[in-house]
C-alpha positions in Angstrom: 9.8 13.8 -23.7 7.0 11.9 -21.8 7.2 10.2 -18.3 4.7 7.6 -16.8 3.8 7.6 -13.4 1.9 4.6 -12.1 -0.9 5.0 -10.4 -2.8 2.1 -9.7 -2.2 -1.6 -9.6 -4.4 -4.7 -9.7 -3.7 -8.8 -9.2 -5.7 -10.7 -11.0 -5.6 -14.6 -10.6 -7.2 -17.2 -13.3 -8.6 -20.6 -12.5 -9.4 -23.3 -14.5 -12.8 -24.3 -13.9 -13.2 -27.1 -16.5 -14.2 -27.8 -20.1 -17.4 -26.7 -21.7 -19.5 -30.1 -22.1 -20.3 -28.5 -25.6 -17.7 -27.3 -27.0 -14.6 -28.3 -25.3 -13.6 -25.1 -24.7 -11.7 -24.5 -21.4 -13.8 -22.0 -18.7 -11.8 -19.5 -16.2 -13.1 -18.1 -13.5 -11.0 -14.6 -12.7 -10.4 -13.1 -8.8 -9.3 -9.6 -8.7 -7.6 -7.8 -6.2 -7.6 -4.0 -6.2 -4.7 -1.4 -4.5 -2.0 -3.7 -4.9 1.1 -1.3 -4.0 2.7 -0.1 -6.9 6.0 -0.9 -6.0 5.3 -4.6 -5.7 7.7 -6.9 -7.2 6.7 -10.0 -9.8 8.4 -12.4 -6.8 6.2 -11.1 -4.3 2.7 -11.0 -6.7 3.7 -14.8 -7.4 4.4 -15.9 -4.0 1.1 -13.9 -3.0 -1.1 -15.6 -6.0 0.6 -19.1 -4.7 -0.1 -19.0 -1.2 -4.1 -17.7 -2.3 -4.1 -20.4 -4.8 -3.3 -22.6 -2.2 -7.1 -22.0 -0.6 -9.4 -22.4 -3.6 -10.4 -25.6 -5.0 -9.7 -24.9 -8.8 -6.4 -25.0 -10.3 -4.5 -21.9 -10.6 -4.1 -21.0 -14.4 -2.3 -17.4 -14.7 -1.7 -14.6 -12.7 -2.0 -11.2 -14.4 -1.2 -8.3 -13.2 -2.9 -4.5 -14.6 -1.1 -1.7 -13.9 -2.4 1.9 -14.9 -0.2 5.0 -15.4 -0.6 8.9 -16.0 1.3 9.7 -18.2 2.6 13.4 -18.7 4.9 15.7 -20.5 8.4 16.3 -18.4 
């Protein structure tokens, strides 16, 4: 049997940035943040990403968040 341990853990927030005067498409711009403790809860990343969205001037499109594990036999 396997067991994951989680290692590392990034934020990462998406803002809209506006349409592509071509295309239409919609452009993000991305701000990452690196060593997020691993034991962070979803409620605390959002509340986090919410209060930091609060001091850029795009709108706020998606929070991820990346986690990475080791992963290992038990």
């Amino acid at each position: 049997m396997a067991v994951s341990d989680m290692t590392d853990s990034q934020l990462r927030l998406v803002f809209h940035d506006g349409d592509d005067a071509i295309t239409g498409e919609p452009i993000y711009k991305y701000k990452s943040f690196n060593n997020v403790k691993t034991d962070a809860t979803a409620d605390q990343l959002y509340a986090i990403a919410n209060a930091i969205s609060g001091l850029q001037q795009r709108s706020l499109f998606n929070i991820e968040r990346k986690d990475s594990s080791d992963i290992r036999q038990a």
